[in-house]
C-alpha positions in Angstrom: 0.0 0.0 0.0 1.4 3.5 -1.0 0.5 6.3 1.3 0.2 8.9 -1.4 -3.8 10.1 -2.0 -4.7 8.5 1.1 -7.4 10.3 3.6 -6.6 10.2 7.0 -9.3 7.7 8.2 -7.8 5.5 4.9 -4.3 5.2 6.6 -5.8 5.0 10.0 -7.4 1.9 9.0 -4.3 0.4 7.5 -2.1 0.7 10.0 -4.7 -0.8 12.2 -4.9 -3.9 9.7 -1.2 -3.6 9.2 -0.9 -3.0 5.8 1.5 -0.4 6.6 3.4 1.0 9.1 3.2 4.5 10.6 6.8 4.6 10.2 6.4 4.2 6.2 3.8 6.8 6.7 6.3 9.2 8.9 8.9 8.8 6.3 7.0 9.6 3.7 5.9 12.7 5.0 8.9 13.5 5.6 10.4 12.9 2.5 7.9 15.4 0.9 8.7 17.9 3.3 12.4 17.7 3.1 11.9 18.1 -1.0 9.3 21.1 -0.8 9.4 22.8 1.9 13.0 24.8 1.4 10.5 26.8 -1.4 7.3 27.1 0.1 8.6 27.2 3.9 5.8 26.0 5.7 7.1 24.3 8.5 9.8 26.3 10.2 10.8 23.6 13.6 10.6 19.8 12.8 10.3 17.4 15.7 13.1 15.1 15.8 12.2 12.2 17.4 9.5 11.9 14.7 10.5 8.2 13.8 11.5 7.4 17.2 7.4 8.2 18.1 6.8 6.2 14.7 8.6 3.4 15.6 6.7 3.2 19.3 3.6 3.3 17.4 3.9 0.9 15.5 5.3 -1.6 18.0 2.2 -0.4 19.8 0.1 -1.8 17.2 2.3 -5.0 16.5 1.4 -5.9 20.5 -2.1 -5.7 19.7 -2.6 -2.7 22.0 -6.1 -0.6 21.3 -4.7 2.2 19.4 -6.9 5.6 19.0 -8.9 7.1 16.3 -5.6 8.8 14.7 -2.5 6.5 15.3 0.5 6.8 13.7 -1.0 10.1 11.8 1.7 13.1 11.3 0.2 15.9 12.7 1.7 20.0 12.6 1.4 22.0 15.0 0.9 26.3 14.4 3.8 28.2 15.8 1.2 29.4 18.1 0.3 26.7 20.1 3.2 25.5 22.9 4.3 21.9 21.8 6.4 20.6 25.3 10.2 20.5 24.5 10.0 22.3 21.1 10.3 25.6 19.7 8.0 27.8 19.6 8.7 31.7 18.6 5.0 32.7 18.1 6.2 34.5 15.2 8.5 36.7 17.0 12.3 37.6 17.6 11.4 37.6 21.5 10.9 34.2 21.4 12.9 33.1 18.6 15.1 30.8 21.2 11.6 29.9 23.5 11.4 26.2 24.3 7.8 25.2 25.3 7.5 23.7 29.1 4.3 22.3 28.6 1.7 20.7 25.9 -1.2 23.2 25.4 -4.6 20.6 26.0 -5.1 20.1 22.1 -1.5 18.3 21.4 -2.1 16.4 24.3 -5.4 15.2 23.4 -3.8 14.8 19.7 -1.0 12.6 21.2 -3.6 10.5 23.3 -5.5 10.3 20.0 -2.0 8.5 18.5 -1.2 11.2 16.4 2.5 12.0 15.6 3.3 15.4 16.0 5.4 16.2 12.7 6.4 20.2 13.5 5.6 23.4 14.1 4.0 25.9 10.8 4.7 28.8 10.6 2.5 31.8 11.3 2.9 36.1 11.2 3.9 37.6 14.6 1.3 36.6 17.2 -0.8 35.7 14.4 -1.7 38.7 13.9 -2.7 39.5 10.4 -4.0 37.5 7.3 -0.9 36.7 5.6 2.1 34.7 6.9 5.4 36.3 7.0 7.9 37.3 9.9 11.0 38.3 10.8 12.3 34.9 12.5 11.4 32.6 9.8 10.4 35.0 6.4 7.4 34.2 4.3 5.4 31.4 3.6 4.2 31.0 0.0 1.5 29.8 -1.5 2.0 25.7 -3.2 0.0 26.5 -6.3 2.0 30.2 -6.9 5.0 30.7 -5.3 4.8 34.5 -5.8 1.5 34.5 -4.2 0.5 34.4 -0.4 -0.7 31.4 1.4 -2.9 33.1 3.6 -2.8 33.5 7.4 -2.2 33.3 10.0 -2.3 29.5 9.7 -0.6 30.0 6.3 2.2 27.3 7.4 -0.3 24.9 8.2 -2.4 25.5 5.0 0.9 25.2 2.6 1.8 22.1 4.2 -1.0 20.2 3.7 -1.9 21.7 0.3 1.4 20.7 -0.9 1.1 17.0 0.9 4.0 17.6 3.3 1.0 16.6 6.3 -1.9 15.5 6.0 -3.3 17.6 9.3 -2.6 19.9 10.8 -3.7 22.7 13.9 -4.5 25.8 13.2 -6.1 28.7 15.4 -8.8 31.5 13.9 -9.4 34.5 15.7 -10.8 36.1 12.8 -10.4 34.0 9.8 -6.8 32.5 10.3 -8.0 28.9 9.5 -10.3 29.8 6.9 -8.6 32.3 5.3 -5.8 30.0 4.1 -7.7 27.3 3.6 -9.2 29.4 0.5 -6.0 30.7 -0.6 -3.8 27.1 -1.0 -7.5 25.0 -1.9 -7.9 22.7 1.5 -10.8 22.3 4.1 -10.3 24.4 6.7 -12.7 24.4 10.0 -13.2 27.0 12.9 -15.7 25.0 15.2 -18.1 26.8 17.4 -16.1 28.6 20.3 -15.2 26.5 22.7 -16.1 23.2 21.7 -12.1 22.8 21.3 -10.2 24.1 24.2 -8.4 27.1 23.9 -5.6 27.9 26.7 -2.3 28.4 24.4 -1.9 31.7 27.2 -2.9 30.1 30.6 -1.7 33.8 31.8 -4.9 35.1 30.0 -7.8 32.4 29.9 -10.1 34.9 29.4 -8.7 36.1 26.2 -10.2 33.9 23.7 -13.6 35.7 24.0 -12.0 38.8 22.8 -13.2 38.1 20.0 -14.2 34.1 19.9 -10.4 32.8 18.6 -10.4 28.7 18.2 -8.6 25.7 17.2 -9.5 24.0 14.5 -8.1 21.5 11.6 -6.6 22.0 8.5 -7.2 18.8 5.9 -7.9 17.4 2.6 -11.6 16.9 3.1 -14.1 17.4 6.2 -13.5 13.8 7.1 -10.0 13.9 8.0 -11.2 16.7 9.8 -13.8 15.5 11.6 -11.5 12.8 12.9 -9.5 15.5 14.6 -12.5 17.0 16.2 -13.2 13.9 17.4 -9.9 13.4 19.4 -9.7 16.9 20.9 -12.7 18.1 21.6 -14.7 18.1 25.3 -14.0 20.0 28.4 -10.8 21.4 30.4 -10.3 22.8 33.5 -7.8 25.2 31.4 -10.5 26.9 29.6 -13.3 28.2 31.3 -15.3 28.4 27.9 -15.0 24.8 26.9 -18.0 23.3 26.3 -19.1 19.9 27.6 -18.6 16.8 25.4 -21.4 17.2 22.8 -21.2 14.4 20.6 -18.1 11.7 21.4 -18.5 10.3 18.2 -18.7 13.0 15.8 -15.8 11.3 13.5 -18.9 8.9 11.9 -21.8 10.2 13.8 -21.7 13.5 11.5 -22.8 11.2 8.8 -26.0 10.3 10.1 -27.8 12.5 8.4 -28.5 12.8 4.9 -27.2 16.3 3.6 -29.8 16.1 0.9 -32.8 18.8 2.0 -30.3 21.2 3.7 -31.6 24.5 2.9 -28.7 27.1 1.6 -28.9 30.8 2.2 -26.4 32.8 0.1 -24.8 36.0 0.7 -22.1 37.5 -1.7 -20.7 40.1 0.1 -22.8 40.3 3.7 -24.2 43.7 2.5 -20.6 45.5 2.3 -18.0 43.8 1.0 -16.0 44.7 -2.8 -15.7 41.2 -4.3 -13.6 40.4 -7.0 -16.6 39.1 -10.1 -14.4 36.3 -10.6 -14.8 35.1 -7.1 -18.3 35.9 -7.1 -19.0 34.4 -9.9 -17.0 30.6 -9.2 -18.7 30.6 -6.2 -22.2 30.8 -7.6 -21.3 28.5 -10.3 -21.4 26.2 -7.3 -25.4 26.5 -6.8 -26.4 23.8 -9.5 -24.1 21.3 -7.7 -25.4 22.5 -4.3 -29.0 21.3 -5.7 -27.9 18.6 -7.7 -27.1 16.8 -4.3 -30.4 17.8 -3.1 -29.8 20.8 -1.2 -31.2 24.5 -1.8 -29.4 27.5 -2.4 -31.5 31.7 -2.1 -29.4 34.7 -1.9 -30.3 36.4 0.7 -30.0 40.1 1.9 -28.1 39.2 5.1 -26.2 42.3 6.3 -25.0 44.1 9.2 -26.9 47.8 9.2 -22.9 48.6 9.0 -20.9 49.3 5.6 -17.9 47.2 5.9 -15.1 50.3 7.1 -17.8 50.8 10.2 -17.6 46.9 10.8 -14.1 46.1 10.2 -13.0 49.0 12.7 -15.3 47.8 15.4 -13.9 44.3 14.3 -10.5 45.0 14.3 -10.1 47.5 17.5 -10.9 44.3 19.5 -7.7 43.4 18.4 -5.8 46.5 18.5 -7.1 46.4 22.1 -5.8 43.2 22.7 -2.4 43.7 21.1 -1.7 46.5 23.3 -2.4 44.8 26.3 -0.2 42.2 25.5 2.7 43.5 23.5 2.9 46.9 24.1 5.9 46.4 27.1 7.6 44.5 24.1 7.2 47.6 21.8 8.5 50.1 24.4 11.7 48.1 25.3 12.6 46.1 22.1 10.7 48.1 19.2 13.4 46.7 17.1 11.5 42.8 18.0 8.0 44.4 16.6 7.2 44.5 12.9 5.7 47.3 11.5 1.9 46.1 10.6 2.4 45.0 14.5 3.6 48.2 15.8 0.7 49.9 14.0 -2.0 47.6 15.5 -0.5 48.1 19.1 -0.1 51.9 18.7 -4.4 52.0 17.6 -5.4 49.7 20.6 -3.6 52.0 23.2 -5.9 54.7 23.3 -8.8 52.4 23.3 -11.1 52.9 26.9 -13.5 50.2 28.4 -16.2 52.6 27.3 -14.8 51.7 23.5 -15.1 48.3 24.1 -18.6 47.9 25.6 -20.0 49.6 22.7 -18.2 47.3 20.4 -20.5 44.5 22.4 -23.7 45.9 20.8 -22.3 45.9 17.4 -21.3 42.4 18.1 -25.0 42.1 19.5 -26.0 43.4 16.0 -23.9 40.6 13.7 -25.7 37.9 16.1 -29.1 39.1 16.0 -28.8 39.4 12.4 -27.5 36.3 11.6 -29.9 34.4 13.8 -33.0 35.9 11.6 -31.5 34.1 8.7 -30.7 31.1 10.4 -34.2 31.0 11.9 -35.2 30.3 7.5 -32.5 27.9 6.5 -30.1 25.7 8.0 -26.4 27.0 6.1 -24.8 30.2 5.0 -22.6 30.2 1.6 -20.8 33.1 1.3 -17.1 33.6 -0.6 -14.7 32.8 1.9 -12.5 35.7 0.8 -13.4 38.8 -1.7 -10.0 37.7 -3.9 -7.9 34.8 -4.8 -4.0 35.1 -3.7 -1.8 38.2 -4.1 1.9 38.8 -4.3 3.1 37.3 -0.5 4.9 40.2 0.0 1.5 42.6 0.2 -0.6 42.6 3.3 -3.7 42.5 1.0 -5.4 44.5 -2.4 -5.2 47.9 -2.0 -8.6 47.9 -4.7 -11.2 45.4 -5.6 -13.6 45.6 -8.6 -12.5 49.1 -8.9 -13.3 50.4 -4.8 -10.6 51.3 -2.5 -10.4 49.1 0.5 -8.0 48.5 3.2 -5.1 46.3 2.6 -5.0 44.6 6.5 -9.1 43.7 6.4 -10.8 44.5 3.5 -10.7 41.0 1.7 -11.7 38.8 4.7 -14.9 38.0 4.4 -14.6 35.4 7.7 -14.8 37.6 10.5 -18.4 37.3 11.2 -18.3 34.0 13.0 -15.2 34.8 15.0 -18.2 37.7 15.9 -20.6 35.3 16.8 -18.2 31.8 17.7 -20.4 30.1 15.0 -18.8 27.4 13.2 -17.9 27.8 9.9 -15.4 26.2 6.8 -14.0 27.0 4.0 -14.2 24.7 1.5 -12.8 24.8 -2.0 -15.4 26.3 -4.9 -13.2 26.4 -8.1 -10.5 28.2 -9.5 -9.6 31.3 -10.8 -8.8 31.9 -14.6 -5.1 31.8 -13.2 -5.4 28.5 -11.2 -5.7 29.6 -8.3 -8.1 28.3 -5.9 -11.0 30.5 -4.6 -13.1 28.8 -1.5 -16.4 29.6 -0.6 -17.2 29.9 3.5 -20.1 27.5 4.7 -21.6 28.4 8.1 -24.2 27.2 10.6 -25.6 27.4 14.1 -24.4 27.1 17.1 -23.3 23.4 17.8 -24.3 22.6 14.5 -20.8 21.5 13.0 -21.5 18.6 12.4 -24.5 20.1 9.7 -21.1 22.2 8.1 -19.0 19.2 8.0 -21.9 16.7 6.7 -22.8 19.3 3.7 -19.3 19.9 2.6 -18.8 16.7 2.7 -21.2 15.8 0.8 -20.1 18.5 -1.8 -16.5 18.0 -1.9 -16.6 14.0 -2.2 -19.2 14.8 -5.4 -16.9 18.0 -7.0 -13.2 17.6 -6.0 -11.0 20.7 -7.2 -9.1 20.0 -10.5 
């Protein structure tokens, strides 16, 4: 058996039956990532005892031990989230020597799951923009362009698997970081709802996730794989006082149970405010005859805000400025020289920002939720592009102009921070590709606790229309 073009629930099942070995599948992972990744740089620390863990695994399984739901899998890790004994520089100079003392809850419930954890991806500074570039590690790029961007903040994790150096991997969205680069390199990406997958990277700030709704989430081939990894870390922990209690411990099948035929659809192309490029617009809804062709139905809908998208986006993104301030702004003041500039800017906004700021960027939050809940109240999905372009130059920090409007470069072309607004869960799944090949995914969202409703659809939909 050749691990190439297997899902993860294929070579799961293999190993299990020993048809192969997780060391064959180690190695070959890390084969392609030894050949690929000096030009796309997507993982930027590799775990070295990778086939020593292999090599336990599979004597694991030779000894007829019960093995879990992802054994023997290679699995990276975001630069984010603190892997024990590893590096991990969070994007930053400050860090670029920190060793992690402790597992964050997610690898160890990945490592109880039998997962193999491959490396750590590389991400901006903090993560804090939608692009993937810093000064410890330079820029990822994007697999199908290497001029272009992979998207961020999980950009490392997103290259890596498009370019089949992992076949999972973590990621973290706190305002389309999973999503966004899912779109950009043509994989599934998942943001669950908030707090279904613990969150406690910062155990000095437990609190902080809410500020807005950041999560973990996957980064696959195909909603399977990544509801497999749901699977394996989701549930409570004392570490996050937001986790949510165990709401389905079987969602790796159980999401199948229902047919995805009958869903209803609700389409929005631009939530009321966004500049989308036609070409996105119109790839995405070439997707509404395959949509019904698997029995589902697609409206457009007028689903907006009461905000035009500079009104939303500042509210949006001064919850960040906010939050970079509190957190980085000693690190400004006594090594500026650490701080990149789209950094320094976002620190420098959130200083001035009062309490009083803050609580009325709650109602406008309250808006996005009420809103969204009147359509959801009609239909059971929202289809939306995930992004208003496909990739740019990696060196830009977005479009400076889309179908002919000028819009800000750091926000402008993220259509996915809605449900980081409202901690719904939402994907992006891949919708077609632009007229240069580049891939251009379309965002799929439901209710609260309803992932398994997103992963069941696009299931349904990527299995029937694969991206060629």
């Amino acid at each position: 058996m050749t691990v190439e073009g297997k899902t993860v629930r294929e070579l799961v099942t293999a190993i299990k039956d020993k048809e192969i070995s997780p060391v064959e599948v180690a190695s070959y992972y890390l084969e392609q990532t030894e050949r690929k990744n000096g030009e796309i740089n997507a993982f930027v620390t590799m775990n070295d005892k990778l086939l020593a863990e292999a090599k336990e695994a599979e004597a694991a399984v030779m000894r007829g031990e019960e093995t879990g739901i992802l054994h023997g899998i290679p699995v990276g890790i975001k630069d984010l989230t603190p892997v024990k004994g590893m590096r991990t520089t969070f994007g930053s100079p400050a860090y670029k020597d920190h060793i992690a003392d402790r597992d964050a809850t997610i690898v160890k419930r990945l490592r109880q799951a039998g997962a193999l954890i491959m490396g750590k991806t590389n991400t901006p500074e903090f993560g804090h923009k939608g692009t993937t570039d810093n000064m410890v590690f330079g820029a990822t790029v994007n697999p199908w362009d290497h001029s272009k961007t992979a998207g961020g903040s999980s950009g490392g994790a997103a290259a890596a698997v498009a370019a089949g150096m992992v076949p999972l991997a973590e990621g973290s969205d706190g305002g389309g970081s999973i999503r966004i680069p899912a779109s950009l390199c043509g994989v599934f990406g998942f943001k669950p709802t908030y707090g279904r997958i613990p969150m406690d990277n910062n155990l000095g700030n437990v609190f902080g996730s809410s500020s807005p709704f950041v999560n973990h989430g996957p980064l696959s081939n195909n909603p399977d794989d990544s509801a497999l990894f749901l699977e394996a870390v989701q549930g409570p922990s004392t570490t996050d006082p937001f986790s949510l209690p165990l709401l389905d411990s079987h969602i790796g099948s159980s999401y199948l149970e229902e047919q995805a035929q009958g869903l209803r659809i609700a389409y929005t192309p631009d939530f009321g405010m966004y500049a989308v490029d036609p070409e996105v617009r119109k790839v995405v809804e070439a997707t509404f005859d395959n949509w019904r062709a698997l029995g589902m139905s697609v409206e457009t809908v007028d689903l907006n805000f009461d905000m035009d998208r500079h009104e939303f986006n500042g509210f949006f993104t001064s919850m960040w400025y906010a939050a970079s301030a509190a957190g980085s702004a000693a690190l400004l003041e006594n090594n500026p020289e650490w701080v990149s500039d789209s950094y320094r800017d976002m620190i420098e906004k959130g200083k001035p920002l009062m309490a009083s700021d803050y609580r009325a960027y709650e109602r406008n939050r309250s808006t996005v939720w009420n809103r969204t809940q009147t359509v959801l109240q009609d239909y059971d999905l929202v289809l939306s592009p995930t992004l208003a372009v496909p990739a740019f130059d990696y060196h830009l920090l977005g479009p400076s102009i889309i179908d002919g409007q000028q819009v800000k470069e750091d926000a402008d072309w993220m259509m996915t921070h809605a449900y980081n607004v409202t901690g719904l869960p939402a994907a992006s799944l891949p919708a077609g590709l632009s007229q240069g090949r580049l891939p251009i995914g379309m965002q799929l969202a439901a209710n609260r606790f309803q992932d398994a409703r997103v992963l069941r659809a696009a299931k349904a939909y990527m299995d029937a229309y694969p991206l060629r």
